[in-house]
C-alpha positions as CSV (number, residue, x, y, z in Angstrom):
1,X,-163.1,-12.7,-235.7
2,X,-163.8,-10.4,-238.6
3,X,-160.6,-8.8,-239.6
4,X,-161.7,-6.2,-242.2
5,X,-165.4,-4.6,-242.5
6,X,-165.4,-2.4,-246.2
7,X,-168.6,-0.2,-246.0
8,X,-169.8,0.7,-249.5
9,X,-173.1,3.0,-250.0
10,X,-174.9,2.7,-252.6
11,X,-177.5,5.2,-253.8
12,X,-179.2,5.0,-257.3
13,X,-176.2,2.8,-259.0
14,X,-177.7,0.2,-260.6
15,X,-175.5,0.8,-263.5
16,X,-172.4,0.5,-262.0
17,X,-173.6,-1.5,-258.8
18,X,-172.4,-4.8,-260.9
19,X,-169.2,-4.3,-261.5
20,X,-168.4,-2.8,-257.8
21,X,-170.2,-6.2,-256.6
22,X,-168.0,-8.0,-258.5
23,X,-164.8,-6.3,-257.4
24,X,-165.9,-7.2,-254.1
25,X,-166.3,-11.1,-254.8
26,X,-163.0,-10.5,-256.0
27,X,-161.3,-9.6,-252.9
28,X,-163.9,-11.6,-250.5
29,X,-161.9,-13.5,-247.7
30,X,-163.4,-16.1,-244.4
31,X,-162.3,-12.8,-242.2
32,X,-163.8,-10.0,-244.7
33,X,-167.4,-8.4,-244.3
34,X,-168.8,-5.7,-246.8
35,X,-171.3,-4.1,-245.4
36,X,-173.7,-2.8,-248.0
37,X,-176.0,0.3,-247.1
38,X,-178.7,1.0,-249.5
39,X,-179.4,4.5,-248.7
40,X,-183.5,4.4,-249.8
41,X,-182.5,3.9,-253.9
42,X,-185.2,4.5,-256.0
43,X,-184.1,2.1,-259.5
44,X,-182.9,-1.4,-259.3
45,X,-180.1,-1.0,-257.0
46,X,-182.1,-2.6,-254.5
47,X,-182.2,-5.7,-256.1
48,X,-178.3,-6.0,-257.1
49,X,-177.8,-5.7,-253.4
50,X,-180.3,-8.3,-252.1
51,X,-178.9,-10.7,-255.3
52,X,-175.3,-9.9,-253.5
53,X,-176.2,-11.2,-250.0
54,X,-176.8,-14.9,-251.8
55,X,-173.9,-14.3,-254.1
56,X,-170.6,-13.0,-252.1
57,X,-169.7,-14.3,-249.4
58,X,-169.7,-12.0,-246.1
59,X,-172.0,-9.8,-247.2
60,X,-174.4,-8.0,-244.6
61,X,-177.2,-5.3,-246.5
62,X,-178.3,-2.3,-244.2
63,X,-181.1,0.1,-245.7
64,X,-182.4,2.9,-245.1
65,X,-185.8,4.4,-244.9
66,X,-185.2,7.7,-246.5
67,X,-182.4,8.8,-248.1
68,X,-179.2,10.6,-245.8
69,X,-176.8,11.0,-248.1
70,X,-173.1,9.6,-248.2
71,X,-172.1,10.8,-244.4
72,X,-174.8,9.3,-243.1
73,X,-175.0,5.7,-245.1
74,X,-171.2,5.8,-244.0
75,X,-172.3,6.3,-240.0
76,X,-175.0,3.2,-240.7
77,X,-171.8,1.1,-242.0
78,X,-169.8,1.7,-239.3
79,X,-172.3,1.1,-236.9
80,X,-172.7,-2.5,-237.9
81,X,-169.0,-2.9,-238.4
82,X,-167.2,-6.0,-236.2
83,X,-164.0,-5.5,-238.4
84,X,-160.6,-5.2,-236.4
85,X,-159.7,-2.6,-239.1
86,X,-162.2,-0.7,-241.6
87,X,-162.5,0.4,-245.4
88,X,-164.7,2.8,-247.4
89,X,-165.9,1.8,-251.1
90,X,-168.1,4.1,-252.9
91,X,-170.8,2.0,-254.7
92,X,-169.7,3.3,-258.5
93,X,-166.1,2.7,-257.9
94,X,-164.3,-0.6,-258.1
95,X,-161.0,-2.6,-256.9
96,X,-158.6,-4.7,-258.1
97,X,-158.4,-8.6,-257.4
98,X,-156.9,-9.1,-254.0
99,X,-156.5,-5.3,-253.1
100,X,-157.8,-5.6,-249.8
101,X,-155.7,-8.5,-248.7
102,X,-152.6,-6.5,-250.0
103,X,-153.5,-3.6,-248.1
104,X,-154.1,-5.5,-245.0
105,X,-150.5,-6.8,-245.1
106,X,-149.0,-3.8,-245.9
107,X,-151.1,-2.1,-243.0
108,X,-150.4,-4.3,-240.3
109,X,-147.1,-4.4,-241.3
110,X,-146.3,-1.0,-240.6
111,X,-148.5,-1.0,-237.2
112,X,-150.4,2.3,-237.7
113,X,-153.8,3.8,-236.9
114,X,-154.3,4.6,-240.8
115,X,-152.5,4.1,-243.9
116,X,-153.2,6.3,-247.1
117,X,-153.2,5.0,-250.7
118,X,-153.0,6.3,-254.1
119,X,-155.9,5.7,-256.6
120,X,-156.9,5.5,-260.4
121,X,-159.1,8.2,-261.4
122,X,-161.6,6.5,-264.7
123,X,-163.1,8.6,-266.8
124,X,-164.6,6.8,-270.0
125,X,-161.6,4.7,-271.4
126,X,-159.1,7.1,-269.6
127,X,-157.0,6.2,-266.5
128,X,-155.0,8.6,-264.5
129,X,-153.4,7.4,-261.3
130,X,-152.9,10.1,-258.3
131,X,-150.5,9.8,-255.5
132,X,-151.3,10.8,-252.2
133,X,-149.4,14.1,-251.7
134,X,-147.2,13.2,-249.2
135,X,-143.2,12.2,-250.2
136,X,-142.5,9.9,-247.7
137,X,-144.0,6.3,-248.2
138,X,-144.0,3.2,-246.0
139,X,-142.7,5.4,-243.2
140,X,-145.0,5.4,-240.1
141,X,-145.2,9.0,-238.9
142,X,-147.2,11.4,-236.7
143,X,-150.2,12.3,-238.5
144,X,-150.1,16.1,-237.7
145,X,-147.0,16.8,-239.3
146,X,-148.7,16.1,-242.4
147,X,-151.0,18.8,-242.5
148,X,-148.5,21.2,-243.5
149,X,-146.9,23.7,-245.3
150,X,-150.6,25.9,-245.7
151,X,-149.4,27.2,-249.3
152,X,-148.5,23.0,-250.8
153,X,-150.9,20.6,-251.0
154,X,-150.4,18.0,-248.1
155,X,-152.3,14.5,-247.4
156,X,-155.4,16.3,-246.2
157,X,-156.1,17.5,-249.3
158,X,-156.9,14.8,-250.2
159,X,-159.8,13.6,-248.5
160,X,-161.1,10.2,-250.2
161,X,-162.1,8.2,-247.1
162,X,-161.9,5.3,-249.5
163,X,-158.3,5.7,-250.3
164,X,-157.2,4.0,-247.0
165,X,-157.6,1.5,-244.5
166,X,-158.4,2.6,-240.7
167,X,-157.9,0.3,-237.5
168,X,-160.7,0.0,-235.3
169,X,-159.2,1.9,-231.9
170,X,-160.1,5.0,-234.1
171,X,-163.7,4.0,-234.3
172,X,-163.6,3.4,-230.9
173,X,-162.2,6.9,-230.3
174,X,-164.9,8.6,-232.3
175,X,-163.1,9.2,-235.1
176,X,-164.0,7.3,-237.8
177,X,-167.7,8.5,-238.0
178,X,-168.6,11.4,-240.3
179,X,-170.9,14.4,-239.8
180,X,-174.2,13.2,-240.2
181,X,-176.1,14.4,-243.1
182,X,-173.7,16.3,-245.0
183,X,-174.2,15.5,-249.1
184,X,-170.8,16.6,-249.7
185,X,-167.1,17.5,-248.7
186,X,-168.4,14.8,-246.3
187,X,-164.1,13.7,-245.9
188,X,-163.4,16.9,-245.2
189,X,-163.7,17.1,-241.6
190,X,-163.2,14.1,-241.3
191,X,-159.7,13.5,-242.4
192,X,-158.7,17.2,-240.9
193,X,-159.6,15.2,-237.2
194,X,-157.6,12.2,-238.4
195,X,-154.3,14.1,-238.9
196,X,-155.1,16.2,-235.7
197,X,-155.9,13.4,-233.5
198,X,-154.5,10.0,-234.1
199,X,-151.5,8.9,-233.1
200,X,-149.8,7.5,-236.1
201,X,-150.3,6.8,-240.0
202,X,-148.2,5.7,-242.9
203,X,-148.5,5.8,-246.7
204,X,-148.8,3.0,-248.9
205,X,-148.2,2.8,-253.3
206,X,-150.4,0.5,-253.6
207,X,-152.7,1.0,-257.1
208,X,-156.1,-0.9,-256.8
209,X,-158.7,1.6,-256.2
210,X,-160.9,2.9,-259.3
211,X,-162.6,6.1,-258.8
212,X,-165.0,6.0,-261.6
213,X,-165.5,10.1,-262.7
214,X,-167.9,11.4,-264.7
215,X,-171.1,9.6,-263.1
216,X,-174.0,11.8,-264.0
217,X,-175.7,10.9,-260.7
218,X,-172.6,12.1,-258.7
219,X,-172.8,15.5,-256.7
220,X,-169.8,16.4,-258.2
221,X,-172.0,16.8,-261.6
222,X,-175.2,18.3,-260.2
223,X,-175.2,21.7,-259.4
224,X,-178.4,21.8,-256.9
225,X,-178.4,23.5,-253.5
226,X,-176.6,19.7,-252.0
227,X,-173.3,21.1,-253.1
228,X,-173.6,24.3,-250.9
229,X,-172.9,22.0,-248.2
230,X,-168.9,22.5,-248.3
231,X,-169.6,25.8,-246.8
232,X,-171.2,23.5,-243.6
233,X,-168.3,21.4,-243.9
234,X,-165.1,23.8,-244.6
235,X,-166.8,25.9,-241.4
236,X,-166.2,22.8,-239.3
237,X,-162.7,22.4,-240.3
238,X,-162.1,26.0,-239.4
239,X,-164.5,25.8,-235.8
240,X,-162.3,22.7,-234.7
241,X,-159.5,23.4,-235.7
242,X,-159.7,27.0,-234.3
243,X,-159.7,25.3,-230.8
244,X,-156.8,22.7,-231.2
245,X,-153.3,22.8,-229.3
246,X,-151.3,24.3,-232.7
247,X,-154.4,26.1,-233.6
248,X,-152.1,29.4,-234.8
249,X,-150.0,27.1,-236.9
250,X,-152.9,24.7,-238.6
251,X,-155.2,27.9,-239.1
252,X,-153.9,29.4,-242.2
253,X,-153.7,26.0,-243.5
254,X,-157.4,25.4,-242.7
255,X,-158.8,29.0,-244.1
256,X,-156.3,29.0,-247.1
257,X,-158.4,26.2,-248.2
258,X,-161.8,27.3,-247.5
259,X,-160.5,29.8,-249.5
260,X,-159.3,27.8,-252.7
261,X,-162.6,25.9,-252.2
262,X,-164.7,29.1,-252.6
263,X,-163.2,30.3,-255.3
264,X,-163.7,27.1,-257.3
265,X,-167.4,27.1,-256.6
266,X,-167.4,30.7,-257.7
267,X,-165.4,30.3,-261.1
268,X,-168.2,27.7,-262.3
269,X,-171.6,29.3,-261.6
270,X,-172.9,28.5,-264.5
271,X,-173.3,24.8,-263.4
272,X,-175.4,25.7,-260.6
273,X,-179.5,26.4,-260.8
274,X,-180.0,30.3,-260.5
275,X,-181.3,30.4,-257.1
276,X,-178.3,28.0,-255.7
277,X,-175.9,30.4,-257.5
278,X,-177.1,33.5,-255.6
279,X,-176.9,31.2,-252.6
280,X,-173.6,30.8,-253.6
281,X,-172.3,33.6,-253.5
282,X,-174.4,35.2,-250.4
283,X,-173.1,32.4,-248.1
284,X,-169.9,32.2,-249.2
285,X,-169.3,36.2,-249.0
286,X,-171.0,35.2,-245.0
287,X,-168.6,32.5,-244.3
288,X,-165.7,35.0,-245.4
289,X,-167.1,37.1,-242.8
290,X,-166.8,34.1,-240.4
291,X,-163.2,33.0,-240.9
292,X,-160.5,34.7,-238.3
293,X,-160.1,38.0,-240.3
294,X,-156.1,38.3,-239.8
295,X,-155.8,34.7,-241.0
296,X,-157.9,35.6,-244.1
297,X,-155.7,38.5,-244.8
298,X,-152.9,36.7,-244.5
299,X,-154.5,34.0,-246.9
300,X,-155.3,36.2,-249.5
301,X,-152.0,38.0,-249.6
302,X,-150.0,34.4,-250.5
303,X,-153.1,33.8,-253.2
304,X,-152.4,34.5,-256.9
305,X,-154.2,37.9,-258.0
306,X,-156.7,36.6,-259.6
307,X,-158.6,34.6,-256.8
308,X,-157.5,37.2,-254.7
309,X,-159.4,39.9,-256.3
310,X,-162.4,37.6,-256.4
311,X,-162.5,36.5,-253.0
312,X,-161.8,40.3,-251.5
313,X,-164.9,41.3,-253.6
314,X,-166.8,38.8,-252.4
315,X,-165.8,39.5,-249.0
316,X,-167.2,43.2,-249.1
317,X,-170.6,42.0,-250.8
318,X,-173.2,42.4,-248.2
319,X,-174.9,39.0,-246.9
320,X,-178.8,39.2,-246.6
321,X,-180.7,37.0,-244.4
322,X,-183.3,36.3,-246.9
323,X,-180.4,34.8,-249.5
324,X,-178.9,33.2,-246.4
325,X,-181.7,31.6,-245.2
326,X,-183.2,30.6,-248.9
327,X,-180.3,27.7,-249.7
């Protein structure tokens, strides 16, 4: 039986495909698959994958015909998955030697539907670690009580799906897959449904992730019309949540967010094309609009004044359908 499946997109890498590969062999076990999903690349990373399926052992390549971005190349690896539990690599990042196996231990230790782990941020030469924002570690708890307080950050802020190992009943509970073809704040969503709806999770310390920063191809660095999908994903997080059982309690949680997110977007326009900036702003004044308007209030009352004054300003700027309908 295949006790751990590690999906790992890959999209125009080939410059850091090698040294995630190599992680990979580093960590490779008898009961480990990685399942590799070439998402339609258009440089050589095609050819460091089909090198990898002769060179590490339990590795399965999956490619698509056109590219989907991350949610969906995600979706393909979890498809093909056989794993008893499930891991997330993105194809820049990397791990240290026998990271997966120490994670495995540690997770079936504890017995929980997901464990959380902390990471090291690279950028350049630099490394930075960051903790998963939640206190209490090797404690298995009840995932909803760590969405919470709406004003702190809590664990599902943040969202790296790879920052965590997941047991397979949530795949089989349809909770594991991620909504298909958004380019970014794909784990958004996603890890707002974990808390809601599993039963249990834990945090782990472990340090053996490396989130490579800084990668020119990364959305994070391109300001084009992809990274107006957060507005698609953070009105999700508000829609479901909206209809769960402690909807009133998780709501100002979920739109305080949306909020902070917004205002982000809006204090760096001058990354974004000119056309995607006017986008910007017209959707995001459309999706203040949208959010529960006594939760927004609320929202914007425990903000600092400066975001505050944006974001109410924003909020009274008319949305037209041609701006709307243009990103």
């Amino acid at each position: 039986m295949v006790k751990l499946s590690v999906i790992v997109p890959f999209y125009n890498v080939q410059t850091y495909a090698p040294d995630t590969l190599r992680s990979l062999r580093a960590n490779a076990r008898e009961d480990f698959e990685f399942i590799l999903v070439d998402d339609c690349s258009t440089d050589g990373t095609a050819d460091i994958l089909r090198r990898a399926e002769d060179e590490i052992p339990g590795v399965v390549v999956r490619r698509h015909k056109q590219n989907g971005g991350l949610a969906t190349a995600r979706n393909t690896g979890l498809d093909a998955a056989r794993g008893e539990y499930l891991a997330f690599l993105d194809g820049d990042d990397w791990l240290a030697p026998g990271f997966y196996a120490d994670l495995l231990a540690g997770t079936e230790a504890l017995g929980c539907d997901f464990v959380r782990t902390d990471h090291v941020q690279a950028d350049g030469r630099t490394r930075t670690v960051h903790r998963v924002p939640h206190g209490r570690r090797g404690e298995v708890m009840d995932p909803r009580d760590a969405i919470l307080p709406a004003a702190r950050t809590t664990s599902v802020d943040y969202p790296y799906a790879w920052a965590g190992l997941y047991h397979r009943r949530l795949l089989d509970r349809g909770l594991l897959h991620f909504t298909d073809g958004l380019r970014t704040a794909e784990d958004r969503p996603w890890i707002w449904r974990l808390h809601r709806e599993a039963d249990s999770f834990a945090v782990l310390g472990l340090l053996g992730i490396f989130y490579r920063r800084g990668v020119a191809s990364s959305l994070t660095q391109i300001g084009d019309v992809r990274q107006l999908d957060f507005i698609r994903s953070f009105d999700q997080v508000v829609r479901e949540t909206a209809t769960d059982r402690d909807a009133q309690a998780l709501l100002p949680k979920a739109v305080r967010t949306y909020c902070a997110i917004i205002s982000h977007h809006m204090s760096s326009m001058e990354r974004f094309e000119p056309s995607v900036a006017r986008a910007l702003k017209s959707m995001s004044a459309a999706a203040l609009k949208r959010m529960p308007q006594d939760v927004l209030d609320d929202a914007l009352d425990s903000m600092d004044l400066q975001r505050a004054t944006l974001l109410r300003r924003l909020r009274r700027r008319p949305a037209t359908a041609k701006e709307v309908a243009a990103a």
